[in-house]
C-alpha positions as CSV (number, residue, x, y, z in Angstrom):
1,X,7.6,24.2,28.1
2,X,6.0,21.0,29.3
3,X,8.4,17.9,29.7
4,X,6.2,15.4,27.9
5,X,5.7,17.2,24.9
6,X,9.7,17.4,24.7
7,X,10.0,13.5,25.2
8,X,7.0,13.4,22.5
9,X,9.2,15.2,20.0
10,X,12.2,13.5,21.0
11,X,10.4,10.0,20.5
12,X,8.9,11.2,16.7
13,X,12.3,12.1,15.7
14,X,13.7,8.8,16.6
15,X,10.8,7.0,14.7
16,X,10.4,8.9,11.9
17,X,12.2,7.8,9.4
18,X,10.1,4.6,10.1
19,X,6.8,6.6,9.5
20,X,4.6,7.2,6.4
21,X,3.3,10.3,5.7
22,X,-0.4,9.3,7.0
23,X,1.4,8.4,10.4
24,X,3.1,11.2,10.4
25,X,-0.5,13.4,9.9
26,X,-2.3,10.9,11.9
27,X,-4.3,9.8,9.2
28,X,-5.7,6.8,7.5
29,X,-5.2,6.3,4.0
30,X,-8.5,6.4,3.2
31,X,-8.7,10.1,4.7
32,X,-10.6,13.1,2.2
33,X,-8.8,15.8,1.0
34,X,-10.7,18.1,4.0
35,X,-9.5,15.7,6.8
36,X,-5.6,16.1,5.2
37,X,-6.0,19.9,5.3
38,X,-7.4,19.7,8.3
39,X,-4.6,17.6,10.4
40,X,-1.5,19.4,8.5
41,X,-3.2,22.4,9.6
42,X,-3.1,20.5,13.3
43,X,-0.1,19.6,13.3
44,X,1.9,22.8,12.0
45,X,0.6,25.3,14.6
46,X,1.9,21.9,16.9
47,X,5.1,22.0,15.7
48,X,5.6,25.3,14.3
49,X,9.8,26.3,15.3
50,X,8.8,30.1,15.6
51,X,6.6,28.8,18.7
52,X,9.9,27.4,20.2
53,X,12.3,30.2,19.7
54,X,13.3,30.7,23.2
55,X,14.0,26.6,23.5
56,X,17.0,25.4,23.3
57,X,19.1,24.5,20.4
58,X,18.7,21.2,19.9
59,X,15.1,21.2,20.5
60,X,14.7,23.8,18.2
61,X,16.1,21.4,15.7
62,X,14.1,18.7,17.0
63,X,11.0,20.8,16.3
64,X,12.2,21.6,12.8
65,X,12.9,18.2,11.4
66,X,9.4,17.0,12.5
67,X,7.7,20.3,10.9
68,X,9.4,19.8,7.9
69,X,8.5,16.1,7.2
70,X,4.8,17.1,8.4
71,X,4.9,19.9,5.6
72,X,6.2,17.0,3.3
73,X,3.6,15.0,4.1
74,X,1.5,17.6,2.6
75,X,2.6,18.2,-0.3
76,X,2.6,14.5,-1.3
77,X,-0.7,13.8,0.2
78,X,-2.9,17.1,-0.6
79,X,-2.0,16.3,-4.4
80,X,-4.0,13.3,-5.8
81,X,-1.3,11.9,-8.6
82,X,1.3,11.6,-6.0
83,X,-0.8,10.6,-3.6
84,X,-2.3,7.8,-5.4
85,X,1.3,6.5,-6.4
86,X,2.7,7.1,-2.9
87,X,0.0,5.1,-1.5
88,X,0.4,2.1,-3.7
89,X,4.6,2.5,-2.9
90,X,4.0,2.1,0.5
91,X,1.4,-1.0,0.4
92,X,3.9,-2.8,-1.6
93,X,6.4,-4.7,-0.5
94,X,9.4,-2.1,-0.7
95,X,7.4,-0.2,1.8
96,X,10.0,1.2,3.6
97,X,12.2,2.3,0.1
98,X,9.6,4.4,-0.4
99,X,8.6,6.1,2.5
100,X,10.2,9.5,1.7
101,X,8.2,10.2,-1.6
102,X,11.2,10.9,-4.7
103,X,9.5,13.1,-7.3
104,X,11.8,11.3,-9.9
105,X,10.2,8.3,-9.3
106,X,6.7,10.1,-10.3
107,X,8.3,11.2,-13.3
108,X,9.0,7.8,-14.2
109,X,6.0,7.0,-14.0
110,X,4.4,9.8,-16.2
111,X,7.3,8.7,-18.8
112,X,5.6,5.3,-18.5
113,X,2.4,6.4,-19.9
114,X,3.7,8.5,-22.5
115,X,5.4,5.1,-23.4
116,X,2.1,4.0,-24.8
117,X,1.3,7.4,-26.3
118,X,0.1,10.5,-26.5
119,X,-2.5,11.1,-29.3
120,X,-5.9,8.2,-29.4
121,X,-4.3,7.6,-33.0
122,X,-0.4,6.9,-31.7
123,X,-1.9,5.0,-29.1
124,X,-3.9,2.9,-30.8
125,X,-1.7,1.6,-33.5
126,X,0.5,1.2,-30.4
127,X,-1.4,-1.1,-29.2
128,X,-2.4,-3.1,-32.6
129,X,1.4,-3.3,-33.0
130,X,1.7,-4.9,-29.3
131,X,-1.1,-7.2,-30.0
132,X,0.9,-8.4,-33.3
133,X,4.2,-8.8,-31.7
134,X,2.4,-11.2,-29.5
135,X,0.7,-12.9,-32.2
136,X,4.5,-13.1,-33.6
137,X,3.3,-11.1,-36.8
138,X,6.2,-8.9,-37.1
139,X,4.8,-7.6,-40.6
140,X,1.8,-6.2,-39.0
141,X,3.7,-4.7,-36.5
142,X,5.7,-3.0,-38.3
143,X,3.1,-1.4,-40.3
144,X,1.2,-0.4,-37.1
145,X,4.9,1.0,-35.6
146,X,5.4,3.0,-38.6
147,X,2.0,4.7,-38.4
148,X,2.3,5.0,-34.8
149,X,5.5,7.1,-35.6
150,X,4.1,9.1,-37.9
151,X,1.3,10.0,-35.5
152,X,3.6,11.1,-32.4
153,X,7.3,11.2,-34.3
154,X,9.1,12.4,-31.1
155,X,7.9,9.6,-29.0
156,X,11.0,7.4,-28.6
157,X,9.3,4.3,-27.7
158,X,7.1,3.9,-30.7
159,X,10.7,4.1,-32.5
160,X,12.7,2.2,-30.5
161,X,10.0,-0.6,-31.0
162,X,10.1,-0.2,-34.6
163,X,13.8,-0.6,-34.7
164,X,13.6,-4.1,-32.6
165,X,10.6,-5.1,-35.3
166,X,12.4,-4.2,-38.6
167,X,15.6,-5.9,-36.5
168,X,13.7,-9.4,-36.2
169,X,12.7,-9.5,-39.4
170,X,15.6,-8.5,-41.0
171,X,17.0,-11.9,-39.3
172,X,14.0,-13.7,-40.5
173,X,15.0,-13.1,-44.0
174,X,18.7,-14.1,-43.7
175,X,17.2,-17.4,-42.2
């Protein structure tokens, strides 16, 4: 086994958890899907455990850890909706919060666009409703909220902002 590649996987392990998932590939963020393929492919067979069998037990582990967050890598990057959000993650400011990709935060973002609805109807009496609230009329809103219930009746939102409508002006008239 060749000494600097053992330093080399001792070094990524000690950075690692500083890397994103295009460092870790050696990619830029702008790479195509082929070029992804392509260096997970790389750097598997480079880092493969079955290759280091007759190592040592620590390097072994060593060897593991780094496969692992290459096949991670993967995963989030060969897939465009999670790529996309883990590539805005990561140019924000929290970048290093986010630079293990948490699946739960993609679902929170799916249940942030099922916020605004599912059906072109529900959606846009949605967004009549919105544009009301703004304009403070509460009347039209609710009448937009109550269609936009009967259009998607499961989607909590739509009823949750109906509630805090009828609420308002259920205050307006004690005033």
């Amino acid at each position: 086994m060749d000494e600097h590649f053992k330093l080399q996987v001792n070094s990524l392990v000690k950075v690692m958890d500083d890397l994103d998932y295009y460092q870790i590939l050696k990619l830029d963020q702008m790479a195509f899907d082929d070029d992804i393929k392509r260096a997970y492919f790389e750097e598997s067979r480079l880092y493969h455990p079955d290759k280091y069998f007759n190592e040592p037990l620590e390097f072994q582990t060593m060897v593991t850890q780094v496969f692992k967050r290459v096949c991670e890598a993967y995963k989030v990057l060969c897939d465009k909706e999670r790529r996309a959000l883990y590539t805005r993650q990561i140019s924000g400011p929290d970048r290093k919060k986010f630079l293990r990709f948490d699946l739960k935060v993609l679902e929170q973002e799916r249940a942030k666009k099922e916020d605004e609805g599912q059906t072109p109807m529900g959606k846009k009496y949605y967004q009549l409703a919105k544009a009301a609230i703004q304009n403070k009329d509460f009347k039209g809103a609710k009448i937009n909220l109550q269609l936009a219930v009967k259009m998607e009746p499961r989607n909590s939102t739509f009823a949750e902002k109906l509630k805090e409508v009828e609420d308002v002006l259920a205050m307006r008239r004690k005033l």
